[in-house]
C-alpha positions as a Markdown table, in Angstrom:
| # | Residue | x | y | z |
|---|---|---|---|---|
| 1 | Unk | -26.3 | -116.9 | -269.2 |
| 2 | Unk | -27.1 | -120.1 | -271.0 |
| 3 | Unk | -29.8 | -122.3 | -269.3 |
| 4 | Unk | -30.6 | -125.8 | -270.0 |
| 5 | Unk | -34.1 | -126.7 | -269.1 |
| 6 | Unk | -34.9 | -129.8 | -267.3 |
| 7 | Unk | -37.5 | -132.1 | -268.8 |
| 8 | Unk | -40.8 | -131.3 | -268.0 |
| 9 | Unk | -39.9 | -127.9 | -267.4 |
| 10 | Unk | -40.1 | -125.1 | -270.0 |
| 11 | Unk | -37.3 | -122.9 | -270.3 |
| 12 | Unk | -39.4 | -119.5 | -269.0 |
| 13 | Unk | -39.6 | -121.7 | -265.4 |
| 14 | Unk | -36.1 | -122.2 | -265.9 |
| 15 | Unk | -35.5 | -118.5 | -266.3 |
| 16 | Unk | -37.9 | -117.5 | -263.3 |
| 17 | Unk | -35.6 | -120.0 | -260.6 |
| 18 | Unk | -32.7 | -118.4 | -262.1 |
| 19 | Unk | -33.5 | -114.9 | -261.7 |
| 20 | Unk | -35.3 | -115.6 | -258.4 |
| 21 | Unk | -31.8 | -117.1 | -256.8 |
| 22 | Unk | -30.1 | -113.7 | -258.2 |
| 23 | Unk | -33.2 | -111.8 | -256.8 |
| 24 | Unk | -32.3 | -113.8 | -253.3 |
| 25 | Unk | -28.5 | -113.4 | -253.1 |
| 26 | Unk | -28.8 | -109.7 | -254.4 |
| 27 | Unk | -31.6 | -109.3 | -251.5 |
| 28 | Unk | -29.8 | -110.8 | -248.9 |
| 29 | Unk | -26.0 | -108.7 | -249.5 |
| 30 | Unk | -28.5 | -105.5 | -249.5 |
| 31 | Unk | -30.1 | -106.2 | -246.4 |
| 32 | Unk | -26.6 | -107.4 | -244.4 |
| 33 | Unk | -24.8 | -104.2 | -245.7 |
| 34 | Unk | -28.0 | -102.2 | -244.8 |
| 35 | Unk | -27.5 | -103.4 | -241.2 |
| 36 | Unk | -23.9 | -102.9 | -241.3 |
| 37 | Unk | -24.1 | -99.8 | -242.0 |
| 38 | Unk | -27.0 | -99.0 | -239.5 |
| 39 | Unk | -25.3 | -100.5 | -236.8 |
| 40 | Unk | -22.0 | -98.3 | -237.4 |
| 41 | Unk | -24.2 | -95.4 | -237.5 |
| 42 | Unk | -25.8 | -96.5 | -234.0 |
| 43 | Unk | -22.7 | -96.7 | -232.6 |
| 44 | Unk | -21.7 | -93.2 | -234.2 |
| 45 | Unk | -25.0 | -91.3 | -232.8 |
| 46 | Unk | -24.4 | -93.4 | -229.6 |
| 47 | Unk | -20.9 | -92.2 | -229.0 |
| 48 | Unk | -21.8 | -88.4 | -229.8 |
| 49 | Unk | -25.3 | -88.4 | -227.6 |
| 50 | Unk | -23.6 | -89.7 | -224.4 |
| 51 | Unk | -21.4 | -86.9 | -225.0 |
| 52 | Unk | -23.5 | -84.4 | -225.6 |
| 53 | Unk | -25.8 | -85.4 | -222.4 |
| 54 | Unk | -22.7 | -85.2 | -220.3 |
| 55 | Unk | -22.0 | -81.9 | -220.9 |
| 56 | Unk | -25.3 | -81.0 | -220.7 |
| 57 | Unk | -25.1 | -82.5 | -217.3 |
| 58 | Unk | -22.5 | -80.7 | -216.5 |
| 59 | Unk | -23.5 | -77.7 | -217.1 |
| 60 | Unk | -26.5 | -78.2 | -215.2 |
| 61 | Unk | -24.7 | -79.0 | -212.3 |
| 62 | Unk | -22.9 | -76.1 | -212.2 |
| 63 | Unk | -26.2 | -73.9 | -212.8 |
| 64 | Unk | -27.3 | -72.0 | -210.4 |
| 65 | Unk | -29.8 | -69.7 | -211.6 |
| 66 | Unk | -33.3 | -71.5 | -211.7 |
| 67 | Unk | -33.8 | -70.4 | -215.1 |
| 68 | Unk | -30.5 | -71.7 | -216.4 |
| 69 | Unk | -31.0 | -75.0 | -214.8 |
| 70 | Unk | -34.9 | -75.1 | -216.6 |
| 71 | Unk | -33.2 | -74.3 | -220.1 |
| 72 | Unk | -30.1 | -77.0 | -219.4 |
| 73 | Unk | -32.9 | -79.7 | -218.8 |
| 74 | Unk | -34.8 | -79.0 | -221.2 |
| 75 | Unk | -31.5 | -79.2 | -223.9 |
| 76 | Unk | -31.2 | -82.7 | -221.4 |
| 77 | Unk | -34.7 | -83.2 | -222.8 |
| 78 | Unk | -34.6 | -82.1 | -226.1 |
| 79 | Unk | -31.5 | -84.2 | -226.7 |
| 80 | Unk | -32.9 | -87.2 | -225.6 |
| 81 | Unk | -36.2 | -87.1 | -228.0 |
| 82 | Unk | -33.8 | -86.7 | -231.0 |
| 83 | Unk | -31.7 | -89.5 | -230.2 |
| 84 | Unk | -34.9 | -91.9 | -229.6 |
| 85 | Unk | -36.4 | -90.4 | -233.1 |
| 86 | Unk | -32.8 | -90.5 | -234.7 |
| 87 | Unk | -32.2 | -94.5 | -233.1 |
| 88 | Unk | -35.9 | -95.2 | -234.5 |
| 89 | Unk | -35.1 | -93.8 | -238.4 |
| 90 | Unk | -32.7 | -95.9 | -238.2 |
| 91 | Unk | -34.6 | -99.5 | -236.6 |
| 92 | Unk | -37.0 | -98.5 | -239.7 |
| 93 | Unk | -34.4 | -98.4 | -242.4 |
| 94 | Unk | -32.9 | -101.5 | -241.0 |
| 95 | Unk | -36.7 | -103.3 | -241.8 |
| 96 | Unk | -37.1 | -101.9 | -244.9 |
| 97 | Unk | -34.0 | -102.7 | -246.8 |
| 98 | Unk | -35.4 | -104.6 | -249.2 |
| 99 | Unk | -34.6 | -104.8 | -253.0 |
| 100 | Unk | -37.9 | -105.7 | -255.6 |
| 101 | Unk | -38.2 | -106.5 | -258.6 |
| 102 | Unk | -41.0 | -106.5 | -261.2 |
| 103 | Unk | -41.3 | -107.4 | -265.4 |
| 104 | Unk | -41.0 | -104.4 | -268.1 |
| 105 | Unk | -41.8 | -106.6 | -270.5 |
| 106 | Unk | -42.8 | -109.9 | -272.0 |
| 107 | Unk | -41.4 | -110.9 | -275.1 |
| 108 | Unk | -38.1 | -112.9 | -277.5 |
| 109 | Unk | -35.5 | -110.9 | -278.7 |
| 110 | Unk | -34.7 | -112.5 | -282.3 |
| 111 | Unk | -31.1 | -111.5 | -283.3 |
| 112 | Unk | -29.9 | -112.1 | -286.9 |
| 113 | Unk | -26.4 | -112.0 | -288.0 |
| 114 | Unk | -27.1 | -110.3 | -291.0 |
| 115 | Unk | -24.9 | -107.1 | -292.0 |
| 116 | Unk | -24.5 | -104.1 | -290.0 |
| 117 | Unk | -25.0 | -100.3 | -290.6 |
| 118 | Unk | -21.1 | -100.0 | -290.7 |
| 119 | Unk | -20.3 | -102.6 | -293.6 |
């Protein structure tokens, strides 16, 4: 990475725009494949709830014991909280993709080209 300050500017400003654009592209590709993937596993959980609550459905149609019909709603029920709780893990994750970024350390790194350990 070589960067050429512009006058006026020192070269630590120069370094901050350039790590802030790699900070922004970086961010961005995160957040996009974040929601790519959310999305896919919407679909996914989507696909396998209206399938569960259909044969749930099913089955409670062809209960006809009372009791049988109370336990096949309340799997109806019980089904339908999880996939509200399962759809909202997911709206979450979606708003917190997020990548930060924060300084270890301050300093110059000084390298000489003297002789190495090896020689």
């Amino acid at each position: 990475m070589f960067l050429n300050p512009q006058p006026g500017t020192s070269f630590w400003d120069e370094l901050d725009v350039h790590h802030y654009k790699l900070w922004s592209e970086a961010r961005e590709k995160h957040q996009r494949r974040t929601r790519e993937l959310a999305q896919y596993r919407r679909e996914s959980l989507t696909t396998s709830h209206n399938a569960r609550i259909a044969l749930l459905k099913d089955q409670l149609a062809q209960a006809a014991d009372e009791k049988i019909r109370r336990m096949r709603q309340s799997q109806i029920d019980t089904a339908e909280a999880d996939y509200a709780r399962r759809i909202q893990e997911l709206d979450i994750a979606m708003e917190r993709a997020d990548i930060t970024a924060q300084p270890v350390a301050y300093g110059v790194i000084h390298i000489d080209g003297g002789l190495s350990d090896a020689e």
